[in-house]
N, C-alpha and C positions, 0 to 999 in steps of 0.2 A: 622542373615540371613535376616531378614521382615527390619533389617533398611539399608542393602546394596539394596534388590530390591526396597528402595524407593527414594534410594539416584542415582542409577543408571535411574529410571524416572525422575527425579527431573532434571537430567543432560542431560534428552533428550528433555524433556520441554522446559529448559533456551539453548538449544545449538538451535531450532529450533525457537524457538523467536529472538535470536540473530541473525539469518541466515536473518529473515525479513530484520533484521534493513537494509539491505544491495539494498533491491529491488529499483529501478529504473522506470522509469515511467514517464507520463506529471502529472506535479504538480500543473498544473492550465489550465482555459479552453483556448482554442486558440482563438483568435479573429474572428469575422466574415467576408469575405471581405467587400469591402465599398460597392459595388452592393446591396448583401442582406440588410444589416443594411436598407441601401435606401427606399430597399421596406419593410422592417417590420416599418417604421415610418412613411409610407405612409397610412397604415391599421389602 
């Protein structure tokens, strides 16, 4: 009984980590335009 309710977290643990793997999103920062850069190298 105590090793099904550990096996049945165990499988909502690894089912919701795996769900992660899935996420989407910017995976890097986007460039500044040339304008700004301009003026942050001015300063």
């Amino acid at each position: 009984m105590k090793a099904t309710y550990c096996l049945v977290i165990l499988l909502l643990v690894m089912s919701s980590l795996l769900s992660a793997c899935g996420q989407k999103g910017a995976l890097y920062m986007p460039e500044q335009p040339q304008q700004q850069q301009e003026e942050e190298e001015k300063k």
